[in-house]
C-alpha positions as CSV (number, residue, x, y, z in Angstrom):
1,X,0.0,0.0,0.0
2,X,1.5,3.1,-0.6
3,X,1.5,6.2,1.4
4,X,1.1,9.5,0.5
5,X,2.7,12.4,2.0
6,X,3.6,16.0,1.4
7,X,6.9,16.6,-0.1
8,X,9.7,19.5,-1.0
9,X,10.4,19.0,-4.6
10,X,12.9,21.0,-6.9
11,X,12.0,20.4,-10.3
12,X,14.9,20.9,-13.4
13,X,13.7,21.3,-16.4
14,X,10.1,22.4,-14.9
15,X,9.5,25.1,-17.3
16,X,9.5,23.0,-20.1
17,X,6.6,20.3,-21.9
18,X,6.9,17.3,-19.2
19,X,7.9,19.4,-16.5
20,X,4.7,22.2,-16.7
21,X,2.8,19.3,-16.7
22,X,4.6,17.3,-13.8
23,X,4.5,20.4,-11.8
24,X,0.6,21.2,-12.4
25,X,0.1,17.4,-11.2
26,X,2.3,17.8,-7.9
27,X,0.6,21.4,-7.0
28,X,-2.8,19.2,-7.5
29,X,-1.1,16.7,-4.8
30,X,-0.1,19.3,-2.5
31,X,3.4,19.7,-2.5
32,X,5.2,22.1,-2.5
33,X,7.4,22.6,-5.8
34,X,10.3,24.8,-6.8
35,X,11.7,25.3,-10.3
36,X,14.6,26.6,-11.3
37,X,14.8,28.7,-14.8
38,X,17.2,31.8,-15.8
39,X,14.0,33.0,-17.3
40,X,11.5,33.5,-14.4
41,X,9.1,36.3,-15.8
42,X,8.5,34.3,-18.6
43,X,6.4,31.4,-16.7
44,X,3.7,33.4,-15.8
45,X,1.5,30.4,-15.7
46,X,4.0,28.7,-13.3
47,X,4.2,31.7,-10.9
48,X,0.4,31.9,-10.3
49,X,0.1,28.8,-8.8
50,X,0.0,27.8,-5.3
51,X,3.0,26.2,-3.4
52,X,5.0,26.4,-6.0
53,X,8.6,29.0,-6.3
54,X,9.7,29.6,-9.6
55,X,13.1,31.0,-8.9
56,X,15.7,32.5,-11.2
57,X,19.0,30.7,-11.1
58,X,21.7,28.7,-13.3
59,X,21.3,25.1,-13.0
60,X,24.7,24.7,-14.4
61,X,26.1,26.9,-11.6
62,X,27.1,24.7,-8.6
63,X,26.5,27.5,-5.9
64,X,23.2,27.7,-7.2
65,X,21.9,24.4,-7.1
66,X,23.6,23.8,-3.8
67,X,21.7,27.1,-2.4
68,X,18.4,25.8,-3.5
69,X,18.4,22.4,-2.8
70,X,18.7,22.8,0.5
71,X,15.0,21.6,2.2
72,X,14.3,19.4,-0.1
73,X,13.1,15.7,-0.4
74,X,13.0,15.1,-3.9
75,X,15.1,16.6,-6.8
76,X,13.5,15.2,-10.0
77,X,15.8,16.4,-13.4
78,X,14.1,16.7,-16.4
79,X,16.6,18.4,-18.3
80,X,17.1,17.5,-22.0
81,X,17.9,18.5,-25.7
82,X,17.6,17.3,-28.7
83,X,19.9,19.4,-30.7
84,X,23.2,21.5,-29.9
85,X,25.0,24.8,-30.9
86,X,27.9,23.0,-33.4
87,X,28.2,18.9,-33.7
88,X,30.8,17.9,-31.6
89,X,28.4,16.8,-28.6
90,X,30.1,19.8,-26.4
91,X,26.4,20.8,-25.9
92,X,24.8,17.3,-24.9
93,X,27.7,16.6,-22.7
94,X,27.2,20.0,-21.1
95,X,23.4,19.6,-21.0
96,X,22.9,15.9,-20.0
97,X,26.4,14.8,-18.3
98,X,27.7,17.5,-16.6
99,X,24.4,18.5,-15.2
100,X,23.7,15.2,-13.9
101,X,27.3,15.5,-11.8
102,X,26.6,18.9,-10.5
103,X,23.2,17.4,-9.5
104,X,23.9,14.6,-7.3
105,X,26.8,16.4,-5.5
106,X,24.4,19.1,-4.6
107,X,22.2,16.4,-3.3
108,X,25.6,14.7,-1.5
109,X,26.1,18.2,-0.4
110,X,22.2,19.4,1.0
111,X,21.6,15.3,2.4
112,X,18.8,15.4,-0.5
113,X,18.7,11.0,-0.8
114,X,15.8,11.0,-3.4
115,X,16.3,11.5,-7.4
116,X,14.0,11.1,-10.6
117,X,15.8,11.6,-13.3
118,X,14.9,11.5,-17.4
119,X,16.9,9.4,-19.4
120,X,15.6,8.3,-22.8
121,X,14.5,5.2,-24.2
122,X,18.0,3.4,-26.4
123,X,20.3,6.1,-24.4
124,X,23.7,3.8,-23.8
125,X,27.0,5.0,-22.0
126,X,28.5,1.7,-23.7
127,X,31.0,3.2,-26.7
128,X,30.4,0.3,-28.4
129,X,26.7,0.8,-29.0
130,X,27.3,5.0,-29.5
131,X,24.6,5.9,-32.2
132,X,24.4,9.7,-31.6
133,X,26.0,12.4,-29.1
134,X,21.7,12.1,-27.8
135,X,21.6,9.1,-26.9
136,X,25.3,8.7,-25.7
137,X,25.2,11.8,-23.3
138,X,21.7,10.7,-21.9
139,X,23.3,6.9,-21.5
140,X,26.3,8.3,-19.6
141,X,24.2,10.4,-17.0
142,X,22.0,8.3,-16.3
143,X,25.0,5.5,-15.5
144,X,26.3,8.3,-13.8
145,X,23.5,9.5,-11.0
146,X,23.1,5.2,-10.5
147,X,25.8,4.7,-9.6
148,X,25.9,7.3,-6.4
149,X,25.8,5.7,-3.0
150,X,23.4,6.9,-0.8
151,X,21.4,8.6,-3.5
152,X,18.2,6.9,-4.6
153,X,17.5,6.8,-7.8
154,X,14.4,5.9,-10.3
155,X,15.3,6.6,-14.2
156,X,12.5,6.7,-17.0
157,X,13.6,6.1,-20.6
158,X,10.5,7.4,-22.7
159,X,9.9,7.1,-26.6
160,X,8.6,10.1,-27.9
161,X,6.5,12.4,-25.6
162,X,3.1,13.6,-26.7
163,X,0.4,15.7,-25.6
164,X,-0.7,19.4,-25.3
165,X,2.1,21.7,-25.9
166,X,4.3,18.8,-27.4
167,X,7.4,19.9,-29.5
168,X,6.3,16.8,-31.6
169,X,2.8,16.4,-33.4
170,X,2.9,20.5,-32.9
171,X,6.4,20.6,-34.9
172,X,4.9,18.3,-37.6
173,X,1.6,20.5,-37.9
174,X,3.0,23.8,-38.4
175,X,5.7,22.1,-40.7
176,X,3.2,20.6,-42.9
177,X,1.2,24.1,-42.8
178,X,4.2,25.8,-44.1
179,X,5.0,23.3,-46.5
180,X,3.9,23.9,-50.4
181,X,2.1,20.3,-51.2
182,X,4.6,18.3,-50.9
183,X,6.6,17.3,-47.8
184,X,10.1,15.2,-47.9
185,X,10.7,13.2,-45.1
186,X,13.6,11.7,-43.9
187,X,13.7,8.6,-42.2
188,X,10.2,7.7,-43.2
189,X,10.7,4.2,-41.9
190,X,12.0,4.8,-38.2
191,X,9.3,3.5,-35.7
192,X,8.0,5.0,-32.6
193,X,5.8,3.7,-29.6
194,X,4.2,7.3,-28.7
195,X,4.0,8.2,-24.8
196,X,1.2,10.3,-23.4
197,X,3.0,12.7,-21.4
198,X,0.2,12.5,-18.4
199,X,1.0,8.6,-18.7
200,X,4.8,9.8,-18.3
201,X,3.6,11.9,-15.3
202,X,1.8,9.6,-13.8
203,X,4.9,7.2,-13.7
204,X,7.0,9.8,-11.9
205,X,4.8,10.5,-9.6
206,X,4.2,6.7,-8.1
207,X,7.7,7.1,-8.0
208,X,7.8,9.4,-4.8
209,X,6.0,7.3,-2.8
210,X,6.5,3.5,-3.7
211,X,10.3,2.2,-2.4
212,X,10.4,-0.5,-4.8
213,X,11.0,2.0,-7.8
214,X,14.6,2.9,-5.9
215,X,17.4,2.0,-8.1
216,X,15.3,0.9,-11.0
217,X,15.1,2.6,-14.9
218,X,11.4,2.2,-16.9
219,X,11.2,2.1,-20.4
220,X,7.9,4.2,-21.1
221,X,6.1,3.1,-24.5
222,X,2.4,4.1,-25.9
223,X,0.4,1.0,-26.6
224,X,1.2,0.7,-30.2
225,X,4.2,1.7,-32.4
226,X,4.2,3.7,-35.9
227,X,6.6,4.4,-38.3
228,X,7.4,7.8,-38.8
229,X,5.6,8.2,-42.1
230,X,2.5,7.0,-40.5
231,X,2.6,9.6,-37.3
232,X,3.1,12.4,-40.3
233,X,0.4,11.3,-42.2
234,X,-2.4,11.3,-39.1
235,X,-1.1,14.6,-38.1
236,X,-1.5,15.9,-41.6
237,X,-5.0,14.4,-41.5
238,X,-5.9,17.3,-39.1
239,X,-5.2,20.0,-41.8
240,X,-7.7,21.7,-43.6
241,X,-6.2,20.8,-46.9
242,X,-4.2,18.3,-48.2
243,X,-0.4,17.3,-48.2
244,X,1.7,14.9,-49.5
245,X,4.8,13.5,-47.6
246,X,6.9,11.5,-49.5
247,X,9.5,9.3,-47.4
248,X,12.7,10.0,-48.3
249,X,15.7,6.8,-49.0
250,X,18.6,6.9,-46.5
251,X,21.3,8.8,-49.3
252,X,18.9,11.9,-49.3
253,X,17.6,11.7,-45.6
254,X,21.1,12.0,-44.6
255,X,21.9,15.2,-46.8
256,X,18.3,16.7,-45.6
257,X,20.4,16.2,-42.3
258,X,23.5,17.6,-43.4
259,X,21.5,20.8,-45.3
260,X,19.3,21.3,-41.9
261,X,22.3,21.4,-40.0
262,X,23.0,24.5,-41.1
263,X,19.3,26.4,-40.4
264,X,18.8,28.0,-37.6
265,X,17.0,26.5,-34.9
266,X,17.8,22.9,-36.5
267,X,14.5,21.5,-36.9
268,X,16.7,18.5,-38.1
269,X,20.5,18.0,-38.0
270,X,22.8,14.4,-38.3
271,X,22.6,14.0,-34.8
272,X,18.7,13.5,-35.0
273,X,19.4,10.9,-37.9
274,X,21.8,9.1,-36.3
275,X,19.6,9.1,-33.6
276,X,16.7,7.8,-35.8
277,X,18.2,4.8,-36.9
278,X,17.8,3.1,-33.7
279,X,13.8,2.0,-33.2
280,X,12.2,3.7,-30.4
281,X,10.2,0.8,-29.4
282,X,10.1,-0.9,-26.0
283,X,10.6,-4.8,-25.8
284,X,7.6,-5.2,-23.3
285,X,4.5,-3.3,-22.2
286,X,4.4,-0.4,-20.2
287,X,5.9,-1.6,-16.5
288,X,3.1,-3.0,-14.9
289,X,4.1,-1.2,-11.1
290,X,2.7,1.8,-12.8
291,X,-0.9,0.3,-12.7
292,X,-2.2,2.0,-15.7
293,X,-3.2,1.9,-19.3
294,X,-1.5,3.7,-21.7
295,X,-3.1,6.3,-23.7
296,X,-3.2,6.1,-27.9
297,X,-2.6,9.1,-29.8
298,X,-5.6,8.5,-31.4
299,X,-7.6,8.9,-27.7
300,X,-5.5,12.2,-27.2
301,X,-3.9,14.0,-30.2
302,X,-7.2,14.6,-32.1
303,X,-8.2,16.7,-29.1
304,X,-5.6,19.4,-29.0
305,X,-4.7,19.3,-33.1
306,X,-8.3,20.1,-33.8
307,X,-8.3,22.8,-32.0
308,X,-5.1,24.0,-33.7
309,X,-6.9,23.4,-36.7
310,X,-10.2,25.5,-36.0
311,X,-7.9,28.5,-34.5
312,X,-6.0,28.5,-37.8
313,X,-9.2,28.9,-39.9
314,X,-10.3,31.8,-37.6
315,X,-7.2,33.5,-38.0
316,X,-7.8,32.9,-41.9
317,X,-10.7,34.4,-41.9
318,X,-9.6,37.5,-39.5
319,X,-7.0,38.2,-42.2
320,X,-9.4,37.3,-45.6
321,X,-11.5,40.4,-43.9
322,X,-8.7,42.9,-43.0
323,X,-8.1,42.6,-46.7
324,X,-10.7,43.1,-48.1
């Protein structure tokens, strides 16, 4: 049976998709949350809720994250990226690795003995399996926090993340909106197993109060798995007009990668297609300690890309009057 209790959590990463929604569920739970951004007058919708701090500081500045966990029980990281400044992997080691160090000696440091921390699902430290600087830099963190003594420690490896405010079925909307008729895709033949993100929420939040998730890392899968060409296509099928997406073969996926590396904001670069030729697919169903039933993307997508949908006719018509 487990037992519920109010907690101090410091949140990383809690300004972004997973960790607005993690920290919406904890306030709803009662505890008492504090997030840590450089940017705090830009989370508005974070500062107005109850028992929760949203305080400006550098995670990657030790002093910091030793000031501010202090009180805490729980320090859950979500801190990720999917793309760095250059290719070297100077960013994801900065990002995933050297974060995840600074982390659990701050928790050596304040006596903090609880940790959730996002990996991602195929992330390896072994250099004999390295398949991008991604999944490489996620694999050596999470090795890294596990192995801490005294530091308790439950790691989630997700596939793809969906759900309201996602940087996925939202990226591949407003691409296809932008897009002329026809869409090249690379890697058209990579497969997914889609996560809802309250599903992913859900998972971290059993976490704080059942003992048996110490020292254990989840794969975190959606019920069903789709190539990437398929997950393009249903999102296109919210559009009010049609597109066509033609799969690209591996020759020209990998120079789409090599152009897009080069656009700013990298809505694609190598690292994302080396990344992509590793299946993320879990080998079992989602871990039953979680007691739940994953959500589809058809239960849940269709509710928030409609809406994108009918907003972008509205606007179309606001702008067909102006002109006329």
């Amino acid at each position: 049976m487990l037992v519920f209790e109010q907690k101090n959590i410091c949140v990383l990463g809690g300004t972004g998709f997973v960790g607005q929604h993690l920290v919406s569920r904890l306030v709803r739970d009662g505890h008492h949350v504090r997030i840590l951004t450089r940017h705090r007058e830009r989370h508005r919708s974070l500062l107005v809720l109850p028992t929760v701090e949203v305080i400006k500081a550098n995670i990657h500045n030790e002093n910091d994250l030793n000031k501010y966990f202090a009180g805490q029980d729980v320090i859950i990281n979500l801190v990720g990226i999917l793309n760095e400044s250059g290719n070297k992997g100077k960013g994801f080691q900065k990002a995933h690795v050297q974060l995840a160090q600074k982390v659990v000696q701050a928790c050596e440091h304040n006596k903090v003995t609880r940790l959730l921390h996002m990996s991602a699902l195929n992330a390896s430290a072994d250099p004999k399996n390295v398949v991008s600087h991604y999944l490489h830099t996620k694999g050596q963190a999470e090795e890294l926090v596990h192995v801490i003594k005294g530091l308790d420690v439950t790691s989630f490896r997700p596939s793809v993340i969906f759900g309201p405010g996602d940087s996925f079925f939202n990226r591949f909307y407003q691409l296809l909106k932008l897009t002329p008729f026809v869409m090249p895709l690379a890697c058209p033949n990579a497969r997914f197993a889609p996560v809802y993100v309250g599903d992913v929420v859900s998972a971290i939040v059993h976490c704080l109060y059942d003992a048996r998730t110490c020292d254990q890392r989840y794969d975190l899968c959606g019920p069903k798995s789709y190539t990437l060409l398929q997950l393009v296509k249903f999102t296109a099928s919210f559009l009010p007009y049609k597109r066509r997406i033609i799969g690209l073969p591996p020759v020209l996926s990998k120079l789409q990668a090599l152009i897009m590396d080069f656009v700013p904001g990298k809505p694609f670069s190598r690292d994302n297609y080396r990344s992509l030729q590793v299946d993320s697919v879990c080998k079992g169903k989602f871990p039953e300690i979680f007691q739940l039933t994953p959500s589809s993307i058809e239960e849940i997508v269709p509710q928030y890309l409609v809406n994108r949908c009918e907003r972008g006719k509205f606007q179309d018509y606001r702008n067909h009057a102006r002109r006329k």
